[in-house]
mmCIF file of the N, C-alpha and C atoms, coordinates in Angstrom:
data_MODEL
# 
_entry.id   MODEL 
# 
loop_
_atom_site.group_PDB 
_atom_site.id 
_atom_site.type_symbol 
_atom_site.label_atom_id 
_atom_site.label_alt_id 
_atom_site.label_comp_id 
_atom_site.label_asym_id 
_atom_site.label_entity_id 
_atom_site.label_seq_id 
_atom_site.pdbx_PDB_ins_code 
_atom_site.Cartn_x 
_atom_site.Cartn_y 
_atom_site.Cartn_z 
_atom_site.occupancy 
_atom_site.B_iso_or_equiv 
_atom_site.pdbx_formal_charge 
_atom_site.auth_seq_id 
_atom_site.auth_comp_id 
_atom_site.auth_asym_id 
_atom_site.auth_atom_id 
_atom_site.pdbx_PDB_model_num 
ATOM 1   N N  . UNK A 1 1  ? -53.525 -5.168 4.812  1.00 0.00 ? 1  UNK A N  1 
ATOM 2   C CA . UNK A 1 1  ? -52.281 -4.880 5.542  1.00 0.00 ? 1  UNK A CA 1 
ATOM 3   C C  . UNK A 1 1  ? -51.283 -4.263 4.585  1.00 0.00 ? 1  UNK A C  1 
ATOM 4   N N  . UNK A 1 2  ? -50.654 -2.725 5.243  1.00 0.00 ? 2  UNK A N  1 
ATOM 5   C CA . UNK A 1 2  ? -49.898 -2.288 3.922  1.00 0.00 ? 2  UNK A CA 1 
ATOM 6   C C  . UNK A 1 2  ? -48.551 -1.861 5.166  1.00 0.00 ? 2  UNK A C  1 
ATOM 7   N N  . UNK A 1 3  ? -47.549 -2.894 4.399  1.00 0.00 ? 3  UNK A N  1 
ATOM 8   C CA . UNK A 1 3  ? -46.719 -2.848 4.898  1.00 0.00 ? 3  UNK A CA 1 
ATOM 9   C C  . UNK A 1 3  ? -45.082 -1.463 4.273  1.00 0.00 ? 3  UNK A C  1 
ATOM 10  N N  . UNK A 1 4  ? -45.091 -0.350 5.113  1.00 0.00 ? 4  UNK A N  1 
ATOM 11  C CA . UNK A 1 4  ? -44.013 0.895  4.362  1.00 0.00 ? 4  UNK A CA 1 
ATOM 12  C C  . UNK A 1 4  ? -43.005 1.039  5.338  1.00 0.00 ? 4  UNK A C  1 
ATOM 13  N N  . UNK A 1 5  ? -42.351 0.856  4.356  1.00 0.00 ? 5  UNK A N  1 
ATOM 14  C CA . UNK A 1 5  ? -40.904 0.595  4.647  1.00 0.00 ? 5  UNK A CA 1 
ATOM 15  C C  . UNK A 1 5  ? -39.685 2.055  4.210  1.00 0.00 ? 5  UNK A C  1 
ATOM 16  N N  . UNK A 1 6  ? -38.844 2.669  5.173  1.00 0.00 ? 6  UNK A N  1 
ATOM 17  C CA . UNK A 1 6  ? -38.315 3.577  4.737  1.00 0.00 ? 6  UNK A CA 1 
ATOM 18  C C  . UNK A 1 6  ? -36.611 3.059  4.264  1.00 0.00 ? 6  UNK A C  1 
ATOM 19  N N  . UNK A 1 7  ? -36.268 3.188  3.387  1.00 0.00 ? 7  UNK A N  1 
ATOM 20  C CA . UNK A 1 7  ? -35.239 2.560  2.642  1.00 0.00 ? 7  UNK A CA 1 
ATOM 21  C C  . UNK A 1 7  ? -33.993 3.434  2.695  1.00 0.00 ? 7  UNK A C  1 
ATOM 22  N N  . UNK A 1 8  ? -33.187 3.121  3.600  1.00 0.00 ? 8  UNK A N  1 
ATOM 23  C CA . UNK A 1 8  ? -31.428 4.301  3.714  1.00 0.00 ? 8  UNK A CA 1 
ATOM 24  C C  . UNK A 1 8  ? -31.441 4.369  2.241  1.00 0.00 ? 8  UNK A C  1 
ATOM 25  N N  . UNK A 1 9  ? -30.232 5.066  1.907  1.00 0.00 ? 9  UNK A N  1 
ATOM 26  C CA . UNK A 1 9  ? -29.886 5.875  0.638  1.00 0.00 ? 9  UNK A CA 1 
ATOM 27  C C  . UNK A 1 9  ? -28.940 4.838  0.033  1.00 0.00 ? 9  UNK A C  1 
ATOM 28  N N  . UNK A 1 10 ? -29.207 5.207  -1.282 1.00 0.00 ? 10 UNK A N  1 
ATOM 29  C CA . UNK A 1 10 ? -28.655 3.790  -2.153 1.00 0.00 ? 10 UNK A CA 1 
ATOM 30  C C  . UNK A 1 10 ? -27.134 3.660  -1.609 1.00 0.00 ? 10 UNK A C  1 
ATOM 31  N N  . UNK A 1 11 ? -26.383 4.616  -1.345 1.00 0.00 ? 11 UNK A N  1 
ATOM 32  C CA . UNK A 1 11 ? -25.052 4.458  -0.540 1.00 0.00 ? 11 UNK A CA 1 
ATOM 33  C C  . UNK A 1 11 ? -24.688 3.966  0.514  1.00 0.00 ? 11 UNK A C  1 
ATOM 34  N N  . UNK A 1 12 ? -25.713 3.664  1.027  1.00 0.00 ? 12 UNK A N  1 
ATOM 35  C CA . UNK A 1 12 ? -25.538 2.927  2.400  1.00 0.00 ? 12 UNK A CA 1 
ATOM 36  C C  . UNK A 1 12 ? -26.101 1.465  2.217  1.00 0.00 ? 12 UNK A C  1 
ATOM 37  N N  . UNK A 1 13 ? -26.442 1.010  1.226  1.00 0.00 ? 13 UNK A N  1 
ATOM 38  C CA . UNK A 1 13 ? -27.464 -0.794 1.400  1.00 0.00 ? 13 UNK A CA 1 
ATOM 39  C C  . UNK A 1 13 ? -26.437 -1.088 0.345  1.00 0.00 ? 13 UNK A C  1 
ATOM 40  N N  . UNK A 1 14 ? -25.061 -0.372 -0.666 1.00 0.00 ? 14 UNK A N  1 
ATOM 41  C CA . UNK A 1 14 ? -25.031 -1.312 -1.402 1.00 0.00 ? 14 UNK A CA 1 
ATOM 42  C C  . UNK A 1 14 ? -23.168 -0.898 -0.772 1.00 0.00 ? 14 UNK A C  1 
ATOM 43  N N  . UNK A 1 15 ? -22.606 -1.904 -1.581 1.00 0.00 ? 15 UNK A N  1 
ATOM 44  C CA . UNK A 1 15 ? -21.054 -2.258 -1.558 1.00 0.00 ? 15 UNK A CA 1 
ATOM 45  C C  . UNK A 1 15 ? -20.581 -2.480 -2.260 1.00 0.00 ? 15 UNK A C  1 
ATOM 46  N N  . UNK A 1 16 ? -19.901 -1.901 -3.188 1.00 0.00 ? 16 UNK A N  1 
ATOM 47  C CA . UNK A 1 16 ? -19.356 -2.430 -4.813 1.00 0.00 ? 16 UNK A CA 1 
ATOM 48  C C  . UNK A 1 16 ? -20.297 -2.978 -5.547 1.00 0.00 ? 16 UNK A C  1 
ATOM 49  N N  . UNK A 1 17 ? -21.488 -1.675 -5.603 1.00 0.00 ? 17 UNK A N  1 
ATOM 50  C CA . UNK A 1 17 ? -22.516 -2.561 -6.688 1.00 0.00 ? 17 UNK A CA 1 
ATOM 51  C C  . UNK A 1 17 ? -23.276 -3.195 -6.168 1.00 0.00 ? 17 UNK A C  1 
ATOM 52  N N  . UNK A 1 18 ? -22.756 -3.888 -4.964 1.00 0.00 ? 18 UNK A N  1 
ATOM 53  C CA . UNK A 1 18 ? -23.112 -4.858 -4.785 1.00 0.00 ? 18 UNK A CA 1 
ATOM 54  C C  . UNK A 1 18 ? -24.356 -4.884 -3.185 1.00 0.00 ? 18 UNK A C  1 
ATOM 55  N N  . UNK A 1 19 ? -25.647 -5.104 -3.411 1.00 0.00 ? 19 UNK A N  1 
ATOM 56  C CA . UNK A 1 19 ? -26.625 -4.625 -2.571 1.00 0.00 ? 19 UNK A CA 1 
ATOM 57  C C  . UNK A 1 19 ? -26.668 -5.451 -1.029 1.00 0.00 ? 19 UNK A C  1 
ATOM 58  N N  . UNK A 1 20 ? -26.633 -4.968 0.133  1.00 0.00 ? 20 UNK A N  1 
ATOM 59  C CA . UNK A 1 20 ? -26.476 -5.642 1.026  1.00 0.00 ? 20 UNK A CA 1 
ATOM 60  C C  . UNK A 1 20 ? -27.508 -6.265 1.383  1.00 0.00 ? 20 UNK A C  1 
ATOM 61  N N  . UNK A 1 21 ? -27.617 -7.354 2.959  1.00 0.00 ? 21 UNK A N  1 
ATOM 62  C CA . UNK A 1 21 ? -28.857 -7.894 3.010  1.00 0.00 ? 21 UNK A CA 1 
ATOM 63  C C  . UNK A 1 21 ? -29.463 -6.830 4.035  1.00 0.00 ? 21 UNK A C  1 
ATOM 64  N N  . UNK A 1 22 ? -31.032 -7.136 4.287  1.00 0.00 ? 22 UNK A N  1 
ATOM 65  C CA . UNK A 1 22 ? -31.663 -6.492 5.025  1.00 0.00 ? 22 UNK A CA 1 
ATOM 66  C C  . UNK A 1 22 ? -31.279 -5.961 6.089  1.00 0.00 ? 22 UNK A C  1 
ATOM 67  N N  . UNK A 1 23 ? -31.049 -5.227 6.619  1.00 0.00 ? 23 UNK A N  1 
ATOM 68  C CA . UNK A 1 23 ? -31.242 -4.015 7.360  1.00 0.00 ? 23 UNK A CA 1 
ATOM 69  C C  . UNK A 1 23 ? -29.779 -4.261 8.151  1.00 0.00 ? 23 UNK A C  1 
ATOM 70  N N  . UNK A 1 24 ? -28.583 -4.307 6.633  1.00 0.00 ? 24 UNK A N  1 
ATOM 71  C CA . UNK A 1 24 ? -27.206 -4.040 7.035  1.00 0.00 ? 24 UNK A CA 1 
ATOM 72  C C  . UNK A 1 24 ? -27.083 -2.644 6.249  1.00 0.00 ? 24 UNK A C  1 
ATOM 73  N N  . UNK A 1 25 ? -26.523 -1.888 7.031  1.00 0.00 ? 25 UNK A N  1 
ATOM 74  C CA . UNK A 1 25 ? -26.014 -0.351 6.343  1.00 0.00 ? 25 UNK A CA 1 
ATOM 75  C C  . UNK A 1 25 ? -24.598 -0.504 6.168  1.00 0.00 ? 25 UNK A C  1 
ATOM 76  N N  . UNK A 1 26 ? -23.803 0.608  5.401  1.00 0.00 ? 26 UNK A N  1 
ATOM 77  C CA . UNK A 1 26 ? -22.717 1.033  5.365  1.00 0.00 ? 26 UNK A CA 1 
ATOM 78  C C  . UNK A 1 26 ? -22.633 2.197  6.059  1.00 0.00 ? 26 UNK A C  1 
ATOM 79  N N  . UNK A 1 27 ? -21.484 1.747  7.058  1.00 0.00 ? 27 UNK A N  1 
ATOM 80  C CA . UNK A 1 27 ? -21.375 3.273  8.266  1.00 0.00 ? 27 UNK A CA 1 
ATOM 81  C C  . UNK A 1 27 ? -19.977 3.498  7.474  1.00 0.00 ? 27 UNK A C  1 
ATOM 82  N N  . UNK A 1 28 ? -18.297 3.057  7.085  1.00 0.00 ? 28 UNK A N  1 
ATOM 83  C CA . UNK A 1 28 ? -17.695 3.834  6.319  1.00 0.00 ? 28 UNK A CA 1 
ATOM 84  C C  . UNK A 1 28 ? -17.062 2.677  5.259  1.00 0.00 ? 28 UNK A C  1 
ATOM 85  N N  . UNK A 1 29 ? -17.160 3.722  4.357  1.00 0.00 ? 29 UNK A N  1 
ATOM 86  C CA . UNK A 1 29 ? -16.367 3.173  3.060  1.00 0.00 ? 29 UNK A CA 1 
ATOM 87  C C  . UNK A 1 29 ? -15.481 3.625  2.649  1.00 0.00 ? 29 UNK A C  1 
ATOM 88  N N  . UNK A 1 30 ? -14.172 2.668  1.902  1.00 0.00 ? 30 UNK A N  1 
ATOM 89  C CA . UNK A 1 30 ? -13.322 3.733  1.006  1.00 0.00 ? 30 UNK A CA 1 
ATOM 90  C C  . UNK A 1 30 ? -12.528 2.761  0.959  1.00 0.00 ? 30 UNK A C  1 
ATOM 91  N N  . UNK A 1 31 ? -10.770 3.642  0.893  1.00 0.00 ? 31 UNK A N  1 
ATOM 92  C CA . UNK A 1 31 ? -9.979  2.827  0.310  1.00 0.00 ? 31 UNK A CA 1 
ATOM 93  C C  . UNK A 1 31 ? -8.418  3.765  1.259  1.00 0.00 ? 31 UNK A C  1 
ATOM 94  N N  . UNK A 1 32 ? -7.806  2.671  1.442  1.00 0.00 ? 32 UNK A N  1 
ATOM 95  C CA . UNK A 1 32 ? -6.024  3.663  2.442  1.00 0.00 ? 32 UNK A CA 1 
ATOM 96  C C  . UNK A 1 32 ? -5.566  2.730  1.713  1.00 0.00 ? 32 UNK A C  1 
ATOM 97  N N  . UNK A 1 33 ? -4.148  3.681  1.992  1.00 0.00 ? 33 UNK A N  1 
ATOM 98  C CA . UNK A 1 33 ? -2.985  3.099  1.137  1.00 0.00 ? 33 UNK A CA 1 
ATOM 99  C C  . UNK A 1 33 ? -1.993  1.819  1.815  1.00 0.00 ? 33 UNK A C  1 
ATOM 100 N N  . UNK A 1 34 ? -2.031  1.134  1.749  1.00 0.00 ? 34 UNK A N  1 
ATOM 101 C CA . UNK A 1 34 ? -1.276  -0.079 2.132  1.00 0.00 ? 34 UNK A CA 1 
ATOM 102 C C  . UNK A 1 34 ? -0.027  0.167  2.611  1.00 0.00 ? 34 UNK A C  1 
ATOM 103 N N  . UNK A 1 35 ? 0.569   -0.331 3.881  1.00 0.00 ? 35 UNK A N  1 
ATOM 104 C CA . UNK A 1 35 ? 1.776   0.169  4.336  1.00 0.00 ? 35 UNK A CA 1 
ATOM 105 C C  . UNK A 1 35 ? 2.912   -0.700 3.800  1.00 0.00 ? 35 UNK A C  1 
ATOM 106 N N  . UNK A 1 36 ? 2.428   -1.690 3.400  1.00 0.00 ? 36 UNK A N  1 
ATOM 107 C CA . UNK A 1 36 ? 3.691   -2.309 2.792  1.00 0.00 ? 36 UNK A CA 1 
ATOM 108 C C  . UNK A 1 36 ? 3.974   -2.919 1.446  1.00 0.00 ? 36 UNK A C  1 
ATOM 109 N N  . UNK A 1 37 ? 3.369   -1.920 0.492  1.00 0.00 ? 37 UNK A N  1 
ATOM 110 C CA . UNK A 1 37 ? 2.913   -2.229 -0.678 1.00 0.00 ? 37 UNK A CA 1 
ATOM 111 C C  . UNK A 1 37 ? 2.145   -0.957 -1.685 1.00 0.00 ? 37 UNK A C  1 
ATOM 112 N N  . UNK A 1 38 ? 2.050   -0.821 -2.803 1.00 0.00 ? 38 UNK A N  1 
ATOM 113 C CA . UNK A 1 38 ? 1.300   0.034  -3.651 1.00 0.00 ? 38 UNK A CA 1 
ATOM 114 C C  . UNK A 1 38 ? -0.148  -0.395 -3.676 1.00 0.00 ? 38 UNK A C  1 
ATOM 115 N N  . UNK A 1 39 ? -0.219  -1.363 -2.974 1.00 0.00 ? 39 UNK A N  1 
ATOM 116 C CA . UNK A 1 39 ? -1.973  -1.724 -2.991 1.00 0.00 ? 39 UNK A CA 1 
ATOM 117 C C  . UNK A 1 39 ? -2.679  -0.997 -2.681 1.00 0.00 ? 39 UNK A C  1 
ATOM 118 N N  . UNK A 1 40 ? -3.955  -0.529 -2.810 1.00 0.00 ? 40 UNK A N  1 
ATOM 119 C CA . UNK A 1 40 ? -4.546  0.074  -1.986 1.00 0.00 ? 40 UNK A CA 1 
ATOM 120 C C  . UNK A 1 40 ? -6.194  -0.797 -1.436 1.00 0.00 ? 40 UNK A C  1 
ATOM 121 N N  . UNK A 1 41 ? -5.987  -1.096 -0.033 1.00 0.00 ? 41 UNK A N  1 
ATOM 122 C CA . UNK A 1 41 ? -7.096  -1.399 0.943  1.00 0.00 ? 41 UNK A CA 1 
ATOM 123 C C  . UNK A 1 41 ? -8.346  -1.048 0.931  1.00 0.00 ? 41 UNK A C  1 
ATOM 124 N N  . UNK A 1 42 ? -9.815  -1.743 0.444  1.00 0.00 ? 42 UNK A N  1 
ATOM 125 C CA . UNK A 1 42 ? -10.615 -1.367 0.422  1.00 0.00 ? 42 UNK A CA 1 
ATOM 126 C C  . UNK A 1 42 ? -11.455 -1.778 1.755  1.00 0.00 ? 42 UNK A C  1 
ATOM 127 N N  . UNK A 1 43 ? -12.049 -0.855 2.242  1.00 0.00 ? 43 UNK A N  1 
ATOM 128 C CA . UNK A 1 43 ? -12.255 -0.723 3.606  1.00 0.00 ? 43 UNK A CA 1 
ATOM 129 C C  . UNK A 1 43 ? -13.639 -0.064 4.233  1.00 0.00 ? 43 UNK A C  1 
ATOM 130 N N  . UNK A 1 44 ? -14.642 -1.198 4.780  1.00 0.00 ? 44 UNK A N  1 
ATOM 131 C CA . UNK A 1 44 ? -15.742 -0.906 4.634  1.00 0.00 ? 44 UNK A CA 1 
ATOM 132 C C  . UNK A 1 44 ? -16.266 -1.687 5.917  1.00 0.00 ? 44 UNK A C  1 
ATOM 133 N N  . UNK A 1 45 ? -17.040 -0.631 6.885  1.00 0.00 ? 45 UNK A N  1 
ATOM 134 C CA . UNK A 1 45 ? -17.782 -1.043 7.857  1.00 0.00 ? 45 UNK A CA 1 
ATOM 135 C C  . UNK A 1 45 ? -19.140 -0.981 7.884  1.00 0.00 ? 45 UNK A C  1 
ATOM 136 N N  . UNK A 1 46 ? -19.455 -2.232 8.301  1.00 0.00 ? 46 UNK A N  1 
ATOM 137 C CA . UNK A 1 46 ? -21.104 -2.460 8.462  1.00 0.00 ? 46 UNK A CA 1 
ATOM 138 C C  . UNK A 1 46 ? -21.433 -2.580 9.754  1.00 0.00 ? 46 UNK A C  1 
ATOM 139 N N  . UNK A 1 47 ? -23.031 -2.004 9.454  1.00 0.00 ? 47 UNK A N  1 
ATOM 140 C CA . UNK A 1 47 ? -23.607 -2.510 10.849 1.00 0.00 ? 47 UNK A CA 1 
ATOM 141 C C  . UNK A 1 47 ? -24.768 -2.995 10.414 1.00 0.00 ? 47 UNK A C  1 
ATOM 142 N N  . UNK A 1 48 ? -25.614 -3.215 11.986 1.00 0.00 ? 48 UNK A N  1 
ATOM 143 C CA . UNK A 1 48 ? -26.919 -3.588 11.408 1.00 0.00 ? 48 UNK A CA 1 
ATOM 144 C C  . UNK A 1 48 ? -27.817 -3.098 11.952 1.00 0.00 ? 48 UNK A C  1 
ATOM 145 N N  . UNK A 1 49 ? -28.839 -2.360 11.047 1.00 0.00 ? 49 UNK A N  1 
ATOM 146 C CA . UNK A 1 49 ? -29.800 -1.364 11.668 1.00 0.00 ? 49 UNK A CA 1 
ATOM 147 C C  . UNK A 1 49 ? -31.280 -2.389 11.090 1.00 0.00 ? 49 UNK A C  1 
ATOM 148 N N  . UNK A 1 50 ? -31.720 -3.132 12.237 1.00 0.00 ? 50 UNK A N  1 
ATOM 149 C CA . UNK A 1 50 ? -32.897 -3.728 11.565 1.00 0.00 ? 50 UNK A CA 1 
ATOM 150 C C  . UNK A 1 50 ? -34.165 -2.823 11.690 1.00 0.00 ? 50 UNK A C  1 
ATOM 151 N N  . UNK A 1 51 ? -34.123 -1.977 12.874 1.00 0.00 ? 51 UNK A N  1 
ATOM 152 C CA . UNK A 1 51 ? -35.279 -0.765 12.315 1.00 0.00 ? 51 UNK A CA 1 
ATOM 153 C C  . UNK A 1 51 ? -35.615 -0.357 11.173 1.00 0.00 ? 51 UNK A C  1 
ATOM 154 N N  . UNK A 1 52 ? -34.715 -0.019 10.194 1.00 0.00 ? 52 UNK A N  1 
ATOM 155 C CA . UNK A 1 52 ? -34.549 0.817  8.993  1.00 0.00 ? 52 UNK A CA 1 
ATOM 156 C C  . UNK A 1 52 ? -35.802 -0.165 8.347  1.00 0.00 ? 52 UNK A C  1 
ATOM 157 N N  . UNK A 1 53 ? -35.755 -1.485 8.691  1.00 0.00 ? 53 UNK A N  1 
ATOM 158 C CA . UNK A 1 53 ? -36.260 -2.273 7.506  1.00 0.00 ? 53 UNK A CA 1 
ATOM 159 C C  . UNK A 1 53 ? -38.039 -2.251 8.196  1.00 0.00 ? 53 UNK A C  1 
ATOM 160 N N  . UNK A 1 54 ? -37.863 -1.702 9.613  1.00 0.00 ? 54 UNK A N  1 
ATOM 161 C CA . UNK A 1 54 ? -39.428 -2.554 10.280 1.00 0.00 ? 54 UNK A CA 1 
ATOM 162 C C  . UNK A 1 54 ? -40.396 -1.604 9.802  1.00 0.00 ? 54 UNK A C  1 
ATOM 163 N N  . UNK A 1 55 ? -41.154 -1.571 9.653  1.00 0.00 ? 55 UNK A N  1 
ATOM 164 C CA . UNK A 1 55 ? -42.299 -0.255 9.753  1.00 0.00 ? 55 UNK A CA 1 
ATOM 165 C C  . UNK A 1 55 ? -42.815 -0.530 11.468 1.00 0.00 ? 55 UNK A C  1 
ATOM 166 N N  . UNK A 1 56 ? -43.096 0.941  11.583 1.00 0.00 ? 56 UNK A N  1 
ATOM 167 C CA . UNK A 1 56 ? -43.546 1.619  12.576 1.00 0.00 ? 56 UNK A CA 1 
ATOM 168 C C  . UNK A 1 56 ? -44.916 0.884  13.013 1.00 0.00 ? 56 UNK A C  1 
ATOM 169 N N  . UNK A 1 57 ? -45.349 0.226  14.127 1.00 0.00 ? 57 UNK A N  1 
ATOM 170 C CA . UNK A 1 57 ? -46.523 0.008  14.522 1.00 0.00 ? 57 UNK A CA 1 
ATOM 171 C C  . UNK A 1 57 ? -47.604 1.059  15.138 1.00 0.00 ? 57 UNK A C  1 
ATOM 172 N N  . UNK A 1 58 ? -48.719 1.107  14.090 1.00 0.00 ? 58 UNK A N  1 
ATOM 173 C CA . UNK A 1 58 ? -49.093 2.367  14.911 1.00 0.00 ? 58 UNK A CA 1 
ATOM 174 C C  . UNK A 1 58 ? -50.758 1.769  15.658 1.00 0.00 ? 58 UNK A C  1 
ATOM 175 N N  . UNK A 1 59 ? -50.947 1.960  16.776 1.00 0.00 ? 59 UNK A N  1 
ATOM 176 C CA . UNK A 1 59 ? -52.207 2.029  17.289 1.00 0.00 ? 59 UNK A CA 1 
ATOM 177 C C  . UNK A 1 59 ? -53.176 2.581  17.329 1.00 0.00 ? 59 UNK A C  1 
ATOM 178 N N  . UNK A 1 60 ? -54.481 2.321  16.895 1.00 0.00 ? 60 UNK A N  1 
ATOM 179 C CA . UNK A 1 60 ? -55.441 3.291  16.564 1.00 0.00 ? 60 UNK A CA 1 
ATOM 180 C C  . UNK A 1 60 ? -56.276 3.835  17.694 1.00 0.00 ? 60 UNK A C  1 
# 
């Protein structure tokens, strides 16, 4: 049994370095400027694509 797996782009599985869990992507990242303050907001949406992680079943 050989299990292949197609893997999104290192920009999308990780988050500050930091690698997400299975078959969460990054749909946007970045950073806005804070309205009430010099801070700036780091700002990052996930979803979850568990396809990405399944392999394809194929029938012979």
């Amino acid at each position: 049994h050989i299990e292949t797996t197609e893997k999104p782009p290192a920009h999308l599985t990780h988050v500050n370095g930091k690698e997400l869990p299975k078959g969460w992507v990054l749909i946007h990242g970045g950073t806005k400027e804070s309205e009430n303050s010099n801070d700036t907001l780091s700002t990052h949406i996930l979803m979850y694509h568990p396809q990405l992680h399944h392999s394809e079943k194929h029938v012979n």
